[in-house]
N, C-alpha and C positions, 0 to 999 in steps of 0.2 A: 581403125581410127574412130569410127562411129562407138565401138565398146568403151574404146579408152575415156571418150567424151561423156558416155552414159555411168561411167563409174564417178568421173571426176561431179560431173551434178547431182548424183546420189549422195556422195559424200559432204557435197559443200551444203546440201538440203538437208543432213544429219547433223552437221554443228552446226546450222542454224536454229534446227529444231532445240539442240542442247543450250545452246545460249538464252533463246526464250523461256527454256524449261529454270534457269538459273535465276531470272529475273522474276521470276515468280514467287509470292511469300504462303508458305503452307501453314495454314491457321489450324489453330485447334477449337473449333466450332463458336457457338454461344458461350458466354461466361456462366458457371454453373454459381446459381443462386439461391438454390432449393436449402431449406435446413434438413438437419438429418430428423431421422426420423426412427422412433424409438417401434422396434418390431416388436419384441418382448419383453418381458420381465418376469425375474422369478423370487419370490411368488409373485403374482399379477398384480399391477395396478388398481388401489383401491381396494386390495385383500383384509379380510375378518379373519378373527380367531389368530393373529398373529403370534409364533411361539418361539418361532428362529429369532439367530441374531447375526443372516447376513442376507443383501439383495444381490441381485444378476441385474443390471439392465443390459441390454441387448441392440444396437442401433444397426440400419443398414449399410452405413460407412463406417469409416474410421472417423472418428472425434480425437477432440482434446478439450480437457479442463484449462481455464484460465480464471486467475485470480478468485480463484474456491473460496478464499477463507474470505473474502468481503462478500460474494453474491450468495453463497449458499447461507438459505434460512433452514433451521431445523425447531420445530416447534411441535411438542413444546421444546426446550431449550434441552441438551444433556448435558450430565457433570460431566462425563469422558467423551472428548468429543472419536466420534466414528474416524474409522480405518477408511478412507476411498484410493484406490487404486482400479488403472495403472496412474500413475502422472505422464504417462508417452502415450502418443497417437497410440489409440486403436478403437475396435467396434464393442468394446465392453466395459461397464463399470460395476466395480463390486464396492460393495458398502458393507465393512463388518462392521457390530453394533458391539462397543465394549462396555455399554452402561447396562443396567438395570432399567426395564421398560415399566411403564405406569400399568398395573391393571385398568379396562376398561377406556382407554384413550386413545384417542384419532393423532398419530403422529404425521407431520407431515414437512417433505425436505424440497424445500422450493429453491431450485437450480440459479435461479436469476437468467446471465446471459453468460452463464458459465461454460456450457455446452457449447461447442462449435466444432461445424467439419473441419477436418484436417488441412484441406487442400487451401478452400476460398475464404476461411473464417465464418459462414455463414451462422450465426445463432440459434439455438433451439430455444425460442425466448421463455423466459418464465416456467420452464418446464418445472413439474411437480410429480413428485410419489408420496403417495400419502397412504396408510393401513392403520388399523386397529386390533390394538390388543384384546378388543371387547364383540361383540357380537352383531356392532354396528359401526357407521361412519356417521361421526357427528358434520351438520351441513350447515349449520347457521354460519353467518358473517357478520362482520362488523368494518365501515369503511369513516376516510375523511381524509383531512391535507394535515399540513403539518409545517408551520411558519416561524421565523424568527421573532421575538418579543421589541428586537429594538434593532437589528440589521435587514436592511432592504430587502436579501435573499439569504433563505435558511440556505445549512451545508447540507451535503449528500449523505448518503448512508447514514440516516439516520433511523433508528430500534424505534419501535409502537409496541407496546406490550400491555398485555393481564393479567394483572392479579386477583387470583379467587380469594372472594371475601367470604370467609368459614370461619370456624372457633378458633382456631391459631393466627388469622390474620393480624397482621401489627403496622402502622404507617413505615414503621423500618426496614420493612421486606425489601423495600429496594436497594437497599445498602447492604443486605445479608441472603439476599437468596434469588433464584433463578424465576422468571415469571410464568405463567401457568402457558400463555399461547405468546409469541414474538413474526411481527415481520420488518420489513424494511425497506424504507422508501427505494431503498438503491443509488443509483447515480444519474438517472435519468425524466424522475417524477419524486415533487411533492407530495406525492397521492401516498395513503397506502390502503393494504385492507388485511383485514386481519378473516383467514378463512379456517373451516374446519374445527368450527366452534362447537362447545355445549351450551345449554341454555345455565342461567345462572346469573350474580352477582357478581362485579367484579371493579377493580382500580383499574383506570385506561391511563397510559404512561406514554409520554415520546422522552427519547434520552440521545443525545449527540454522544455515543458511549466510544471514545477517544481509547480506553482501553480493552474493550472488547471480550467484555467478561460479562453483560448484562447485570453489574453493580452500577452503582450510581456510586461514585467520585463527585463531591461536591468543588472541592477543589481545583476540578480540572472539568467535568462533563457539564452538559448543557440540561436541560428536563423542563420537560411541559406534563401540565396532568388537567385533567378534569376534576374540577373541584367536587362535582358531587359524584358517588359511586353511578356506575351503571350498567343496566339489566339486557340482557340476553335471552331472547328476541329484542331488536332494534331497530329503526331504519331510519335514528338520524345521522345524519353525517356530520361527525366531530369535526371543529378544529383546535390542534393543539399548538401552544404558544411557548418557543422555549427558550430559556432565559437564563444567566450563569447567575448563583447566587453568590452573592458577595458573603464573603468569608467573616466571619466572628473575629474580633481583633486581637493580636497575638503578634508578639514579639519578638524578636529572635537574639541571643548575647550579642550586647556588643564588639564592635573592635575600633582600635585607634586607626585616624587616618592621619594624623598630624600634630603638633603638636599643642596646636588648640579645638581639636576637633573631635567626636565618636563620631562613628557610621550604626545606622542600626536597621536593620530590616523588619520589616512587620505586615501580617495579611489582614486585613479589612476595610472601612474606609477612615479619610481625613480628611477629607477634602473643606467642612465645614470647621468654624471655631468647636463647634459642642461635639463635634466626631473627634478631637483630637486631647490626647492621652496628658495627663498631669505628668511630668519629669521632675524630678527633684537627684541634684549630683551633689553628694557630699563628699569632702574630704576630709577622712578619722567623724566626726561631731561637729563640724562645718558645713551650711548648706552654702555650696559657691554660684554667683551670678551664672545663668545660662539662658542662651536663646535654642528655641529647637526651630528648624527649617528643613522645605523638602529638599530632598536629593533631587535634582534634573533626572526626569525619563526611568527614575527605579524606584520602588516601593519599598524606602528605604526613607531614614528622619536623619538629620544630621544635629547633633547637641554641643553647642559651641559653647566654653570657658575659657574665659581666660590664663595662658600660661603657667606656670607655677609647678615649686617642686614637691612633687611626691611619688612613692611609690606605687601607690594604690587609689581608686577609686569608686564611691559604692555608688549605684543607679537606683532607684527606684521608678516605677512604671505603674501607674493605676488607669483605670479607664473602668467607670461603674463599679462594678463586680468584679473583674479582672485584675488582678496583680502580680508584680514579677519584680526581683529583686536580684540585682548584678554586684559583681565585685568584680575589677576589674583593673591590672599590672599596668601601670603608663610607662613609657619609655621617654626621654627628651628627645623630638622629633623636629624639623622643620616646620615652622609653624606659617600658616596662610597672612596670605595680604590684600592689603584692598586691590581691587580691579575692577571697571567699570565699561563695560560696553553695550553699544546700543543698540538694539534690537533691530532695527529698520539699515536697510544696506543707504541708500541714497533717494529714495521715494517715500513720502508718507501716503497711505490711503484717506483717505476722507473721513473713513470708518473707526480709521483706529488710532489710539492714542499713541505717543510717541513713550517709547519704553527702553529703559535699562535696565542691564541685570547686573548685581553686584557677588563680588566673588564671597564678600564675608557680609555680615547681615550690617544693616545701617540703623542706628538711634538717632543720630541729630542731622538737622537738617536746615540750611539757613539760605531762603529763597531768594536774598538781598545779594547772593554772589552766585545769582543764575541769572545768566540774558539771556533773552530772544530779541531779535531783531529782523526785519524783513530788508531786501534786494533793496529799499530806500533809505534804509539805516536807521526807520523808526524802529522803537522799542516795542515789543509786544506782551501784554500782560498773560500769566497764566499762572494755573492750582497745581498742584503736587500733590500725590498721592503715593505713599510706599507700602508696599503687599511684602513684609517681613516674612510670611511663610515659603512666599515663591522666592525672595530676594528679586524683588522688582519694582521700579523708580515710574512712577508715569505721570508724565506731563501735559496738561491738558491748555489748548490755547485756541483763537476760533484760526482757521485754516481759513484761506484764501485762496481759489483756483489761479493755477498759473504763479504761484508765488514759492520765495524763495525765503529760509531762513537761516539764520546762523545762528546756535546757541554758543553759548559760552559758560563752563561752570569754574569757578576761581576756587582758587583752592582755601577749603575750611567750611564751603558750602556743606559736603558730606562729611560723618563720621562716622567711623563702625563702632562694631562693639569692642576693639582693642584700643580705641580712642588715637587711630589714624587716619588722617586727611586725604583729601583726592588731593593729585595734582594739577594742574592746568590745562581742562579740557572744552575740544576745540569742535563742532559739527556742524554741518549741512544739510541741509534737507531739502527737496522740492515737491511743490503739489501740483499734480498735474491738472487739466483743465477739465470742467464740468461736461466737457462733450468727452472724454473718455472712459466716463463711466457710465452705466447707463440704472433705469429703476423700474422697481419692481413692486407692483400694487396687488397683494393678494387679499380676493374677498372671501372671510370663511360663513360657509351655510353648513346647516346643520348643527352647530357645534351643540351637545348637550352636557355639557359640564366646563365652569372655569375653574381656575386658572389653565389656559390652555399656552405651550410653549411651540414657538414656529420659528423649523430652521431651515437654512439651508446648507446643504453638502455639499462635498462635490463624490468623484467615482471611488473615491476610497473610503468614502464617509466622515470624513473631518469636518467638524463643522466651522462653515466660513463667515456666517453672519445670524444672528439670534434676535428672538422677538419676544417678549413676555408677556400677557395678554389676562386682564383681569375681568374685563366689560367688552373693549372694540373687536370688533367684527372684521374691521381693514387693519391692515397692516403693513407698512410701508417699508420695505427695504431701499432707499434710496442710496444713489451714488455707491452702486456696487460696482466691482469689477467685472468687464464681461467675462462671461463665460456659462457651459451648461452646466444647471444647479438640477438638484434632488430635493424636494420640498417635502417636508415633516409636519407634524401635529404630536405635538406629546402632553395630557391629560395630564396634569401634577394633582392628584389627587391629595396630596400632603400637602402643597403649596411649601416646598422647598426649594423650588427655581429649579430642577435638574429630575434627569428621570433616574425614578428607580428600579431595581430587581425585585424578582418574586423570591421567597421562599418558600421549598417544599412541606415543611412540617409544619410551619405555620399555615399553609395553605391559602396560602398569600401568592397572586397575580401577580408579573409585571407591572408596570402602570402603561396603558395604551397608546402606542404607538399608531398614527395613521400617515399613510407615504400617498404623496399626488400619484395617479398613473403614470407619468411620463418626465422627462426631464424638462425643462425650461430653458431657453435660449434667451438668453439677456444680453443685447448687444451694446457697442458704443454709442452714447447719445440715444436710445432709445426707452420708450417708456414700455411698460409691458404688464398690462392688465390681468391678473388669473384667478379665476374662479375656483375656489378647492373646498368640494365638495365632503366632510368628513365621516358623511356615511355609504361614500361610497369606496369597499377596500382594497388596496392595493393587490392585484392579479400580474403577476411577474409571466410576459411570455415564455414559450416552452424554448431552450434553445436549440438554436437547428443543428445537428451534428453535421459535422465538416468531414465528406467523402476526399480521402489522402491519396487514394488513388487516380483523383481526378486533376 
């Protein structure tokens, strides 16, 4: 009896033990945090007299490359880019070399945060091999930042490069050839530096190089430079400023959209009367009536005629120096009509004028069959102004907080250019009251040059309210709508009301750009005093990477 008992509590003392054993979770120790770590290479790190044309490096883990072809710098630059395998986990990388090496020169291939262990992602940051085809390692450096000319924050991965100033140098080299040393901000710093120098002369270049050939595409890349060349030994700290240059103006054939209308696209600017191109449309030895107007949202001209039969049509196009001549098949098409709508849903801002846009461009205009009227049924007097380029109507009247108006435009008030009427149009509007908006008093110090231009943005950069500044020092943005703004300084050094680009070959700056440190909180009914200081430059925080495993 006493056995049977001592079995039965041996036994119930063993699945109890196993049940605790179940409830327990077996960890697999610390998280491993270490990077790998490069044991060897063949030839070694840092090697002279280089003759081969492949590397071994050698790590104590398995690795993997990621996203290679944006972190890895190879400088100087090669025509064929290198062989790097494997692309699969493992503890080795070979690098075959399929170009032709420089006599005499310190190459060097900086990894980025391309390297990482297989298991935990750990980065082997910035790792670098660098050797020499010559009998030394060149060590000088050259470092700085690298910032947008007219956006709050420059983009990532942006190229610093130099070009050696020798008997074949040309300012086009960067449109025709590879630079002498290249690095790259990366994705994580503004900074960069450029290491593993010779001493020398040289062009310092940042280029936002979108197609990743170290040309300059003017077209499509961004480029900052140093106006003057510079020498090697160094130790000042550049900064480069970079700016897309507006395109030489240039036209593209037409095509019909209708049957009183061309569509025409074109690269450069318009935006002023003296930026915009002479059109002349004839048909056969006839010059026929035309109005030209922009296209909405496309960088495109629209050349309005009136209807009419023919088969053909010739364009001419001048702008200074520039000329271009069309000929061009019409079809009898649907032709456009007047339409008028008004820009504002059911709020007017205090700020802004009351705006229409019309579908086909307006000539006449008769202000005796437009009302306004206020909530008491008085009449309210106002100006008219029509913007023929943009097709847009604006009405200007004094606004009253809290108040209500009805316009009314009768028809014959407007006419376009096909010599068709509005019909009988009917709208509303309301202003809201003085406590829901609030103001904003900015004092500028410092300023050393006018005309200076102050705006405000918001986080997309659109700009929501404009100041243009000849003499004052204050400047008052009143009755804005709340919200956080981004506050500017823009230097018009041409004094054209608007900032402009730099060009590279002219070596021609942006026009300067200065952003407050911080955003601005403008609330409802409050006033808001600010100090903006414009020699002191805008410093973007570092952002803080966001751990996704947490």
């Amino acid at each position: 009896m006493l056995k049977n008992n001592l079995r039965y509590i041996s036994l119930l003392l063993l699945l109890v033990t196993i049940g605790c054993a179940k409830r327990g979770n077996i960890t697999g120790g610390l998280k491993d945090t270490i990077a790998p770590v490069l044991k060897m290479s063949f030839p070694k790190n840092f090697s002279t007299n280089f003759k081969g044309d492949e590397i071994k490096l050698i790590f104590d883990e398995n690795i993997k490359l990621k996203n290679l072809n944006k972190q890895l710098i190879i400088s100087p630059p090669m025509k064929q880019e290198p062989l790097i395998l494997p692309t699969t986990a493992s503890k080795f990388i070979t690098i075959k070399i399929k170009d032709t090496l420089q006599p005499n020169t310190t190459y060097s291939f900086n990894f980025g945060q391309s390297i990482s262990d297989n298991n935990e992602g750990n980065p082997f940051n910035q790792f670098k091999y660098v050797f020499s085809t010559g009998d030394h390692i060149d060590s000088l450096s050259l470092s700085g930042k690298v910032k947008d000319a007219y956006d709050k924050e420059v983009e990532s991965f942006v190229s610093v490069m130099l070009y050696e100033i020798n008997d074949t140098f040309k300012d086009s080299i960067v449109y025709t050839d590879n630079p002498r040393y290249i690095s790259n901000t990366l994705d994580s710093s503004k900074t960069f530096k450029l290491e593993n120098l010779k001493a020398g002369k040289y062009l310092l270049v940042a280029m936002k190089d979108y197609n990743s050939n170290n040309k300059f595409n003017p077209k499509k890349d961004k480029i900052g430079f140093s106006k003057q060349y510079i020498t090697i030994p160094n130790d000042t700290v550049y900064e480069l400023e970079l700016f897309k240059e507006v395109a030489p103006f240039k036209v593209y054939k037409p095509t019909q959209a209708s049957g009183n209308r061309l569509i025409m696209g074109y690269e450069g600017k318009v935006n002023s009367v003296n930026e915009r191109p002479k059109i002349i449309l004839k048909n056969k030895n006839e010059t026929l009536p035309s109005i030209v107007t922009q296209l909405p949202k496309k960088d495109s001209l629209q050349i309005w005629y009136k209807p009419l039969k023919s088969d053909s049509l010739a364009l001419s196009v001048t702008k200074e120096k520039y000329q271009q001549d069309y000929t061009l098949k019409i079809k009898d098409q649907k032709k456009d009509t007047l339409s008028i709508t008004m820009v504002q849903n059911s709020v007017l801002n205090f700020r802004d004028r009351l705006t229409f846009e019309t579908t086909t461009p307006l000539v006449k205009f008769d202000n005796s069959k437009i009302k306004i009227v206020n909530k008491a049924g008085t009449t309210v007097s106002f100006t008219s102004e029509y913007d023929e380029f943009n097709q847009r109507l604006y009405l200007d009247f004094k606004k009253e907080p809290s108040e209500e108006y009805a316009f009314t435009i009768q028809p014959g008030a407007l006419i376009d250019f096909f010599e068709k009427s509005n019909d009988t149009l009917t709208y509303k509007i309301a202003i809201k009251t003085a406590a829901e908006y609030g103001n904003l008093s900015v004092s500028l110090q410092n300023v050393k040059q006018f005309p200076v231009i102050v705006e405000l943005t918001n986080q997309k950069g659109e700009v929501l309210a404009s100041e243009y500044s000849e003499k004052n020092t204050t400047i008052d943005f009143n009755l804005i709508e709340p919200s956080l703004y981004s506050l500017r300084a823009i230097y018009d050094g041409n004094k054209n009301k608007e900032w402009d680009s730099g060009n590279y070959l002219e070596k021609r700056q942006a026009e300067e750009v200065i952003y407050f440190s911080k955003e601005i909180d403008v609330r409802a009914n409050w006033d808001v005093n600010q100090i903006f200081d414009l020699s002191i430059p805008y410093s973007p925080e570092p952002k803080k990477k966001i751990d996704k495993k947490n």
